[in-house]
C-alpha positions as CSV (number, residue, x, y, z in Angstrom):
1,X,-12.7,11.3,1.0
2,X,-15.8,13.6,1.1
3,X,-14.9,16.0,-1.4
4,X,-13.4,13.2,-3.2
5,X,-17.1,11.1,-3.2
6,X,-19.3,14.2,-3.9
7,X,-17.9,15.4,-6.6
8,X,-17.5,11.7,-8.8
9,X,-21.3,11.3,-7.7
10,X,-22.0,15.0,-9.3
11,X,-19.9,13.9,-11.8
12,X,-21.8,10.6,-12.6
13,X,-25.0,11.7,-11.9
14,X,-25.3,15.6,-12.5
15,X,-29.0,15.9,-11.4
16,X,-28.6,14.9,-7.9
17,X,-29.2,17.6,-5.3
18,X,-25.9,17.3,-2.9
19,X,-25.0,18.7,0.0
20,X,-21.0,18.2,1.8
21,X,-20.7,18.7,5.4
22,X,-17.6,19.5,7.9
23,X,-17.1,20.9,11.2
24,X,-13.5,21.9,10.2
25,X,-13.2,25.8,8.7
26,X,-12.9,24.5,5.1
27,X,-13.1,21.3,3.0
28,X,-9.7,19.3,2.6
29,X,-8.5,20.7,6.3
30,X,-5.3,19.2,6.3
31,X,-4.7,20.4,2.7
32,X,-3.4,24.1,1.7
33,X,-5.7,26.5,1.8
34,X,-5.5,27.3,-1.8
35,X,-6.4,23.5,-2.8
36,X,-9.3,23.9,-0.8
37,X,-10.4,27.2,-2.6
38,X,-10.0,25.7,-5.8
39,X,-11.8,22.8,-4.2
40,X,-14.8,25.2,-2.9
41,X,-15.1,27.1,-6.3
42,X,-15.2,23.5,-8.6
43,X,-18.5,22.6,-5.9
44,X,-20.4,25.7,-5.8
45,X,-19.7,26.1,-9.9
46,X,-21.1,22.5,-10.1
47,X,-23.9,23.3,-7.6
48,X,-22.6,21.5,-4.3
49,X,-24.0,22.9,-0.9
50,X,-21.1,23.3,1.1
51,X,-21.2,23.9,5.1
52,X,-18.3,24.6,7.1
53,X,-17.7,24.6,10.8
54,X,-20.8,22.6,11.4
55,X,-20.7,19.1,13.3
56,X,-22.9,16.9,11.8
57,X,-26.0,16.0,14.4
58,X,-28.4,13.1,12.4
59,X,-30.4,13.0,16.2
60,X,-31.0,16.8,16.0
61,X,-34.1,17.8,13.0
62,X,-32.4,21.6,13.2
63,X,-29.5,20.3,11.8
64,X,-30.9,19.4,8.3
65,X,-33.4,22.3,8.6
66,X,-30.0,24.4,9.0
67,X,-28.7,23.0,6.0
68,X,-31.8,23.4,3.5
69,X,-33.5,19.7,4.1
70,X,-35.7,20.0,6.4
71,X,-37.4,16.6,5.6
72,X,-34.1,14.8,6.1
73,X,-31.9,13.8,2.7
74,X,-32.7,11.0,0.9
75,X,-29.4,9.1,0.8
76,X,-26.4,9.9,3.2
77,X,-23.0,8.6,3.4
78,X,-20.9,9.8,6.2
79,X,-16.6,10.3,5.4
80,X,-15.9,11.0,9.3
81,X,-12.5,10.7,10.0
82,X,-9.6,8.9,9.4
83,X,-9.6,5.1,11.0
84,X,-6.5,2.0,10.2
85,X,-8.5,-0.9,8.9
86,X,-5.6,-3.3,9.0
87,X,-5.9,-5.6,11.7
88,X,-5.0,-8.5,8.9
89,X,-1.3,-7.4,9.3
90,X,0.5,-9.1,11.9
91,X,1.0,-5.9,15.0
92,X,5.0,-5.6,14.2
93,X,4.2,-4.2,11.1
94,X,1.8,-1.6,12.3
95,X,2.4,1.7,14.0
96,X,2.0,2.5,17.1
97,X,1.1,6.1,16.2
98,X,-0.7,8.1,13.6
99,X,-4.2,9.5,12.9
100,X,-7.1,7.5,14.8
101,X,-4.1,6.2,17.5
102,X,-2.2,4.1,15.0
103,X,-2.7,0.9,13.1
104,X,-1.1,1.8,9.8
105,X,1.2,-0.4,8.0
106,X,5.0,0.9,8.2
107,X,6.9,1.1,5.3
108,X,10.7,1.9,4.2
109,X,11.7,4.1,1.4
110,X,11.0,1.4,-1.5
111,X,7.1,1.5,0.5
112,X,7.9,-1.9,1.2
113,X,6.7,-3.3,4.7
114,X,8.5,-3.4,7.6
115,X,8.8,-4.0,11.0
116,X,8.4,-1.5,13.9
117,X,12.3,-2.6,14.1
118,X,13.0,-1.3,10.6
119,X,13.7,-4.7,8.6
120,X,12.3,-5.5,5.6
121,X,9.3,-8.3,6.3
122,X,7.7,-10.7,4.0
123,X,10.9,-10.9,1.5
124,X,11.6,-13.6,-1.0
125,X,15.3,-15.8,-1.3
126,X,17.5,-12.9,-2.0
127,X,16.3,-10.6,0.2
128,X,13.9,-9.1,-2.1
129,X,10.8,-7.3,-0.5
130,X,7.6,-8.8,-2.0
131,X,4.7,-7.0,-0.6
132,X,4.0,-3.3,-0.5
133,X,1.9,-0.5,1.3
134,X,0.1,2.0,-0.7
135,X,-2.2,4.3,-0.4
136,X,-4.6,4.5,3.0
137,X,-3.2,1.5,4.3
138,X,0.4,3.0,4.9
139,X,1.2,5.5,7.9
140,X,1.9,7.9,5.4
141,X,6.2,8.8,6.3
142,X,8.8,7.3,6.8
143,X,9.7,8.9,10.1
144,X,13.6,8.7,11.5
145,X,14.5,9.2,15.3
146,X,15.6,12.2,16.8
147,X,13.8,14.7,13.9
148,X,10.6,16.7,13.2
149,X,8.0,14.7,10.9
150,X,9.2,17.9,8.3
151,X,12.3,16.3,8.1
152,X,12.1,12.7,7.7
153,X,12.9,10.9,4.5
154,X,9.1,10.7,4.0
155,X,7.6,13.5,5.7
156,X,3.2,12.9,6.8
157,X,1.4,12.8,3.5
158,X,-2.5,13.6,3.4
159,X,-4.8,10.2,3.1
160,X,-6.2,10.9,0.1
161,X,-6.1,9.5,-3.6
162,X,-3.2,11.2,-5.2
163,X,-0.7,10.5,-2.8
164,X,-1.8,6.7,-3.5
165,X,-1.3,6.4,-7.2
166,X,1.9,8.2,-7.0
167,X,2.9,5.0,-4.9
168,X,1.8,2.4,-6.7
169,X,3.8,4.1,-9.5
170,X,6.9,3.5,-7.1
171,X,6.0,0.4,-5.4
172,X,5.8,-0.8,-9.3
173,X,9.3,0.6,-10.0
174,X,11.0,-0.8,-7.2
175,X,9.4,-4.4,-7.9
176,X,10.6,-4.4,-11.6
């Protein structure tokens, strides 16, 4: 969500002076490396500092004297990580696994919920599901026993934006 934030906030508000921070190798790390290159180039063209391999230390002043703000930044907002917010879902519909230890919402092919027993929950008279996971919500596959995550009927999808408006196109198909 970083790259995502910094660059609607350059976007929307061009004169800001932004800097993006990471302790992975490159921004978007669990993206191709040729996204994050295209990535990199749209920020430096648009005049976003960019550090790499650097864990982010508020405590320490030779952090932001490393990264050219030596008297601190004015406003910071801090993207660490990837953490399930969904403890309003009952637990049989959450996973057991998955970035941050688990907690996503599991889903079937349709992205409607289900349970960790793989039926369909929350579904109307005729069987009909009625309530949907997408975006960050969802664990992101549909997995399948005895295969690699490559070869699931979903395989792992990054939690990022696009992946999430391609579902709600499909969550909208399947409900029409």
């Amino acid at each position: 969500i970083g790259v995502e934030w910094i660059t609607e906030l350059q976007h929307f508000f061009p004169n800001l002076k932004l800097t993006i921070i990471d302790a992975l190798p490159q921004c978007l790390g669990p993206l191709p490396a040729r996204a994050a290159a295209y990535c990199s180039r749209y920020m430096q063209k648009k005049g976003i500092k960019e550090f790499y391999n650097l864990k982010y230390n508020a405590k320490d002043p030779a952090f932001y004297k490393g990264i050219g703000l030596p008297n601190g930044p004015d406003k910071e907002y801090i993207c660490i990580g990837v953490k399930a917010s969904n403890y309003f879902m009952p637990s049989e519909t959450l996973s057991e696994k998955g970035p941050g230890g688990g907690g996503w919402i599991l889903m079937d092919m349709t992205l409607a919920v289900k349970t960790r027993d793989g039926k369909a929950w929350s579904t109307d008279e005729q069987g009909y599901s009625r309530i949907y996971a997408i975006g960050d919500c969802n664990y992101g596959c549909v997995d399948e026993a005895g295969k690699k995550p490559d070869d699931w009927p979903i395989p792992p999808i990054p939690k990022i934006s696009y992946p999430g408006e391609e579902e709600a196109v499909i969550a909208i198909r399947n409900i029409e």
